[in-house]
C-alpha positions in Angstrom: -6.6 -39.4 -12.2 -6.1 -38.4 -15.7 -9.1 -36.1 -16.1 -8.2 -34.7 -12.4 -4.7 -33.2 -14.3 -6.5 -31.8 -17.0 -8.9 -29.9 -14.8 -5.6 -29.0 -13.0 -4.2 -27.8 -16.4 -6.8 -25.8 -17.5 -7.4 -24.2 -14.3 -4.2 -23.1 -14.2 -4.3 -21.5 -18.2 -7.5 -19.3 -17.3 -6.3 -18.1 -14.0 -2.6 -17.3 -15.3 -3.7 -14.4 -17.2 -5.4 -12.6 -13.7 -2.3 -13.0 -12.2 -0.7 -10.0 -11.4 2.4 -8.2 -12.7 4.6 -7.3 -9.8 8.1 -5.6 -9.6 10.2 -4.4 -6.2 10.4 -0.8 -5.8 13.8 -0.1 -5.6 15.8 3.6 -5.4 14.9 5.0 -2.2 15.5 8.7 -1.2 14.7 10.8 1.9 12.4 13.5 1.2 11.6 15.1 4.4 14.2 15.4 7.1 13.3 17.9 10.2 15.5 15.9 13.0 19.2 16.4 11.2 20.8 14.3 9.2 19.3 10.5 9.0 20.6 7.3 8.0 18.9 5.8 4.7 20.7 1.9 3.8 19.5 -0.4 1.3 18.1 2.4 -1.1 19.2 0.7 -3.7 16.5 -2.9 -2.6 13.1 -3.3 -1.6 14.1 -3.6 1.9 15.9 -0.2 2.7 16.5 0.9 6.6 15.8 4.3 7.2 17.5 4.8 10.6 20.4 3.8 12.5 19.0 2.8 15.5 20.4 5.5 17.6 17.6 7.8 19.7 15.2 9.4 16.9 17.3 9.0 14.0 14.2 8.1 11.5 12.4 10.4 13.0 9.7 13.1 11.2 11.4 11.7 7.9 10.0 10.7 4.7 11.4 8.3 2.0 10.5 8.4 -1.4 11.1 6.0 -4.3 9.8 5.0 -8.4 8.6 2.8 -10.5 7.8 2.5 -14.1 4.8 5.1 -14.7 1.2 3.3 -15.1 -2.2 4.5 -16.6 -4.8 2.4 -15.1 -7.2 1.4 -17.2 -11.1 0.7 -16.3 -10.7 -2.8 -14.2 -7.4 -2.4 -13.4 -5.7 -2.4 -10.0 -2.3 -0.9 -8.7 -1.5 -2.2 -5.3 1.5 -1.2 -3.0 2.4 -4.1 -0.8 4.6 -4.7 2.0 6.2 -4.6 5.7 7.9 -2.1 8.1 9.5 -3.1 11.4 9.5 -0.1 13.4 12.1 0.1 16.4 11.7 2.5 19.6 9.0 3.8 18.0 6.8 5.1 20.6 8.6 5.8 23.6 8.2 9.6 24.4 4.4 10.2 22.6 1.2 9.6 24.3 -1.5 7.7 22.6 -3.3 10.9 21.0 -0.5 11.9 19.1 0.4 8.4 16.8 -2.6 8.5 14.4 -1.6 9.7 10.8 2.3 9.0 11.8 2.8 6.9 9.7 1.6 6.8 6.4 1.9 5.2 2.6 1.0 5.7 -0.6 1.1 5.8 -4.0 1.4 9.1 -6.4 1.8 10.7 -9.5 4.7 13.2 -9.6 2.8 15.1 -11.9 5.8 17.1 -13.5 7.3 18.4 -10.3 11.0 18.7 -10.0 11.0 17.7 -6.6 8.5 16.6 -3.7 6.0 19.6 -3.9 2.4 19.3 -5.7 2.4 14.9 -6.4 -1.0 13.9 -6.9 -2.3 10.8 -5.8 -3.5 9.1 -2.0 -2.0 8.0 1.0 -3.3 6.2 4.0 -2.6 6.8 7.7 -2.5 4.4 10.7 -5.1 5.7 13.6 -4.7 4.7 17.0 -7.3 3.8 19.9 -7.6 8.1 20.6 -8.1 9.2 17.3 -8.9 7.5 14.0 -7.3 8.3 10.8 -8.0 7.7 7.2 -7.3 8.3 3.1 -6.2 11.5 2.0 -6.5 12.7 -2.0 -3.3 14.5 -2.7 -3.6 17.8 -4.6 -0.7 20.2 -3.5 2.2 20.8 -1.0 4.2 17.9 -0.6 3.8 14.6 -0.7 4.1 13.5 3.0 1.9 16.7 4.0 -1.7 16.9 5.4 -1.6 20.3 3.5 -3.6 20.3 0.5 -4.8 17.0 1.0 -8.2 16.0 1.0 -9.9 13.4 3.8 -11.7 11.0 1.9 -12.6 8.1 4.5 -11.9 8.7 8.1 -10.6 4.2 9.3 -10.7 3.1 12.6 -9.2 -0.1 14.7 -11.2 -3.5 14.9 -10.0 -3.3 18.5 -9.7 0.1 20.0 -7.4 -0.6 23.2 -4.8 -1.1 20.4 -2.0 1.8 19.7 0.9 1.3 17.5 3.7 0.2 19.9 7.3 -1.5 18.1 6.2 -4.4 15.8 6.1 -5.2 12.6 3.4 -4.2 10.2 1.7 -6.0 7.0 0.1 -3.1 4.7 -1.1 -2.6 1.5 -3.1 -0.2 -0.4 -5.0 -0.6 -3.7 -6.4 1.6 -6.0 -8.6 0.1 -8.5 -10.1 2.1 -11.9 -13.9 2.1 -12.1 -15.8 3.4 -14.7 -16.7 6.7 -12.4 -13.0 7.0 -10.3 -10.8 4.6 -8.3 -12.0 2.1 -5.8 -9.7 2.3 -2.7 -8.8 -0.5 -0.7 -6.6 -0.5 2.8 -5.1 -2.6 5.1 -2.2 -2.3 8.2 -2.1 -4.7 11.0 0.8 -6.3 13.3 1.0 -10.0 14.9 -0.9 -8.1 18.3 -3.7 -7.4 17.3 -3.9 -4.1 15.9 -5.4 -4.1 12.5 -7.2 -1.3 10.5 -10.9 -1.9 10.3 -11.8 -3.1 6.7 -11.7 0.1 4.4 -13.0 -0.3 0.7 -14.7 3.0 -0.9 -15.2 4.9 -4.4 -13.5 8.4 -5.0 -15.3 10.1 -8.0 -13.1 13.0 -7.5 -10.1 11.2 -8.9 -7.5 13.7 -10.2 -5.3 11.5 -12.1 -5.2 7.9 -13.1 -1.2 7.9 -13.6 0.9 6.8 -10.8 5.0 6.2 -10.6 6.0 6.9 -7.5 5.6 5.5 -3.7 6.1 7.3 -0.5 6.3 6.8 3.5 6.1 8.8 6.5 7.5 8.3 9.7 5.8 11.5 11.8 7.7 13.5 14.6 5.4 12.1 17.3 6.7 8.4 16.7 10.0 9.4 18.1 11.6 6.2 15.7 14.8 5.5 16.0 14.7 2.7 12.8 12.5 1.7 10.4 13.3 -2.0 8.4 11.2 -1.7 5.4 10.6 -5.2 3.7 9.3 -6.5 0.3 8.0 -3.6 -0.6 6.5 -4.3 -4.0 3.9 -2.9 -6.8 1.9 -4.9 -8.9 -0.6 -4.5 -11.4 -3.2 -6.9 -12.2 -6.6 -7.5 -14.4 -9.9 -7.5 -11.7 -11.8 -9.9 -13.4 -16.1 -9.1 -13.1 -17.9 -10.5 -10.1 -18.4 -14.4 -11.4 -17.1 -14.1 -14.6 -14.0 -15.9 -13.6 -14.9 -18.8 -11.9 -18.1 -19.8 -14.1 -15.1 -19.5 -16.8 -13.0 -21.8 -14.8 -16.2 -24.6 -13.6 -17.4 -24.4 -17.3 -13.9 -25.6 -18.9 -13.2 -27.9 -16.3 -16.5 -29.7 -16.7 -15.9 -30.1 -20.3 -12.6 -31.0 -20.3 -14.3 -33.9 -17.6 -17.2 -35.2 -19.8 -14.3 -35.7 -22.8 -12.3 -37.2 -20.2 -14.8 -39.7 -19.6 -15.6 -40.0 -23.7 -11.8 -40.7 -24.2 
């Protein structure tokens, strides 16, 4: 029993330090509002509510927020984390017109004063129609297909799947590599729709700083509320393939044989 805590003990000292360093994004704004005047509450949380629930009120808006700048080193990974509960969300648009209506990212404001010319990536939700993908930001503005470049075209593990009113897990990664940033995406709801698994290499990389985050919630969504939830950044150490759990069996079996010495 005795040696059993100390493996427990010194697991838990070499796997503290991969743990990752994680903050709520907090400070919402809107940053794109074509359908009149929309209702943003709980900008100042991690859970805002863009939306009053009245016919289209969130919709073809954007909603903005920052975070404490980062530089990501080699073997370092930035990940945006969270949930969205989106209400009426679907009613009026057929299923061609819902992939790349909603999107998230992570971006670099890159000196700009206001929305225009952020660098950085954003992912987009496809549908069973159409399949959408990871965009590299370079100009226009931040919620714009303008000036963005399509990196990875993702698809649904099950096509007869469309974003309908549910809530949605999603995160989005972007890991430094010695040649560019390693992207990683996921989105998928309790029914069954689910991005298929994305993980690829840009060597195109234009920047390496990030401090802001940003949604979409496109036109053809016709949204009347969306509940964002947890949404959170965090920064961690990705350890080499191995490394850390040889590290971990090779002090626990010491700590064992002076255990048994003792």
């Amino acid at each position: 029993m005795k040696s059993n805590l100390l493996i427990l003990g010194v697991s838990a000292a070499i796997l503290l330090p991969l743990c990752a360093q994680s903050a709520p994004v907090t400070g919402w704004s809107i940053g794109l509002n074509n359908a009149g005047l929309v209702s943003l509450t709980g900008a100042d949380t991690a859970s805002p509510t863009l939306g009053d629930g009245t016919a289209e009120d969130a919709d073809n808006t954007a909603i903005w927020a920052a975070f404490p700048s980062v530089t990501l080193a080699v073997g370092e990974q930035l990940t945006l984390s969270g949930s969205v509960q989106m209400l009426n969300s679907v009613g009026l648009a057929s299923a061609g017109d819902l992939a790349n209506n909603f999107r998230f990212g992570i971006f670099d404001v890159n000196g700009s004063s206001d929305v225009n010319g952020w660098l950085g990536y954003y992912a987009s939700a496809p549908n069973a129609a159409t399949a959408s993908g990871v965009r590299r930001r370079s100009s226009s503005a931040f919620y714009s297909q303008t000036g963005a470049t399509l990196l990875y075209a993702n698809s649904l593990v099950d096509t007869t799947k469309t974003i309908v009113d549910a809530t949605y897990d999603f995160s989005f990664a972007y890991e430094r590599t010695a040649t560019g940033i390693k992207l990683t995406t996921t989105m998928s709801n309790p029914l069954g729709y689910e991005i298929a698994p994305l993980t690829f290499e840009d060597t195109g990389a234009t920047t390496f700083t990030f401090n802001r985050v940003g949604f979409l919630a496109g036109g053809a969504l016709n949204a009347d509320s969306f509940q964002f939830n947890n949404i959170d950044v965090s920064l961690a150490v990705v350890p080499e393939p191995g490394t850390g759990m040889l590290a971990l069996l090779g002090a626990a079996l010491l700590v064992y044989r002076r255990s048994r010495h003792s």
